[in-house]
Structures are given as structure tokens and as C-alpha cells.
N, C-alpha and C positions, 0 to 999 in steps of 0.2 A: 368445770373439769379440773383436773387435779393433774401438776405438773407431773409427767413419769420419772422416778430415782434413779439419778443416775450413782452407781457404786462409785465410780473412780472419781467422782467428785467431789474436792478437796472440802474439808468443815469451816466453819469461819474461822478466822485468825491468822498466824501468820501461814499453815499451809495457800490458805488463798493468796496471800501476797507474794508468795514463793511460784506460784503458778502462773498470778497475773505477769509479772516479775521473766516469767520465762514467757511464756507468750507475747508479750513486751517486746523482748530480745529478738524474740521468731519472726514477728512484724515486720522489723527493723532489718533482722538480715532479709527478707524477702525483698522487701523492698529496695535496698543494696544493688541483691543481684538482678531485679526487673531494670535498674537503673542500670549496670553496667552492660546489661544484653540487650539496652537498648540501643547504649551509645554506642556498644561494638557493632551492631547493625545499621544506625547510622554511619560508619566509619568505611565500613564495606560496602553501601550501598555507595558511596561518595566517590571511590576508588573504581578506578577502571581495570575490567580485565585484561587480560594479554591479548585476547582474540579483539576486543576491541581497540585498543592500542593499535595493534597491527592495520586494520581497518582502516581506524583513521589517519596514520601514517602513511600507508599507501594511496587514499583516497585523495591527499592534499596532495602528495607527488606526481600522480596520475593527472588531476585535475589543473596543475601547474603547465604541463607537458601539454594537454589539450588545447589549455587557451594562447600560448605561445606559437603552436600548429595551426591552429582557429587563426589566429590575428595574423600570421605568414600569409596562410592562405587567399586572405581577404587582400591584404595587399597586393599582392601578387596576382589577382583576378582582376584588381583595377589600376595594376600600375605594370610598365613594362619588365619588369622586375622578376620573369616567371619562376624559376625555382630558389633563388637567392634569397627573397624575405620569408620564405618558408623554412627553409636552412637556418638563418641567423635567429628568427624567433622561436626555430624549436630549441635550438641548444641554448636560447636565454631561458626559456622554458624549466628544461632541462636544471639549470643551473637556479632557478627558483625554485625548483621543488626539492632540490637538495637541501635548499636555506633552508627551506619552510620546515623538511622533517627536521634539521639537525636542532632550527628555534622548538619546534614543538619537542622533541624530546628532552631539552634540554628545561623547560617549561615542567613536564611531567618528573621528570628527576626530580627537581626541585620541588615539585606539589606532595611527593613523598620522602621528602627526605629524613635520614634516621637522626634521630633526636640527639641532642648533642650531649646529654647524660647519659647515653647507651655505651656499656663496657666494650671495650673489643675485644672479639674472640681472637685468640691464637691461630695462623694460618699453621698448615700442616708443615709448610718449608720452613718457617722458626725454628724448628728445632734444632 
């Protein structure tokens, strides 16, 4: 069988090298942008939402507070001690979940911190 003609197909010489030449280029940038949209999705996949954020900030706080109440309680069931070690290890409690969010946010701050070659925009009170 016999190749079918294509018209807009360049003749030998340098039309073909003008075409290879551009198809070359086209490759090139394709591949470019496959590369940058793929790192930008890696880069977002890596980053956490706000709703997640939130989540896990609460979760460590929460969870700080439980075992503080937890280990009170326990004490306090096996020692004469009834409401006082449940007091003093909820507000230690308490006061570790406060570390824990301010360490973890201050953790995530720094996990996206703006690049130190990034210009600064003008605040609106500057002027």
C-alpha cells in the first residue's frame, strides 16, 4: 500500500528542518509544563489544608486534656486524693495542649515559610 499525501507536508530541505526545528521546540515546551504541573502538584499535595490544620491542632489539644483527666482520674480511684489529682492533671493537661498547639503551629509556619527572595508587597497603611 501506498503512503496517503499529506499536502501540508513540508518537501525536503530546509522547510523540513524549519518544522523538525519547531516540533523540537513544542516537545520541549510540553514537556517543561508536564514538569512544572507536576511539581506544583506535588507541592500541594505536601501542604496541608486549613481544615486540616485545624483538625489537627484541635485533636493534639483535646487529646492533651483527656490524658491529663485520664491519669487524675486514675489516681484519684487509687489514692485518697478524690478530686485534687484530677484538678491538678487536668490543668497540667490543659497547659500541654496549649505547648503542643503553639510547638505544632509554629512547626507548620516554618514548613511554609516565604522564600527569602520574595519582594515585599506594600501594606495599604505605608502610605
Amino acid at each position: 500500500m501506498s503512503e496517503p499525501r499529506d499536502g501540508n507536508r513540508p518537501d525536503a530541505g530546509s522547510d523540513a528542518r524549519k518544522a523538525a526545528a519547531d516540533l523540537e521546540a513544542r516537545i520541549a515546551r510540553a514537556r517543561g509544563q508536564r514538569q512544572a504541573t507536576a511539581a506544583a502538584e506535588q507541592t500541594r499535595q505536601g501542604d496541608m489544608s486549613g481544615m486540616s490544620r485545624g483538625f489537627r491542632l484541635a485533636s493534639e489539644f483535646v487529646a492533651a486534656i483527656l490524658v491529663g483527666a485520664g491519669l487524675g482520674w486514675l489516681i484519684d480511684s487509687f489514692l485518697p486524693t478524690r478530686p485534687w489529682a484530677t484538678v491538678i492533671l487536668l490543668l497540667l493537661g490543659f497547659a500541654a495542649g496549649v505547648l503542643n498547639v503553639v510547638r505544632t503551629t509554629k512547626e507548620m509556619n516554618d514548613a511554609t515559610a516565604v522564600p527569602p527572595n520574595t519582594p515585599a508587597l506594600p501594606d495599604d497603611d505605608d502610605d
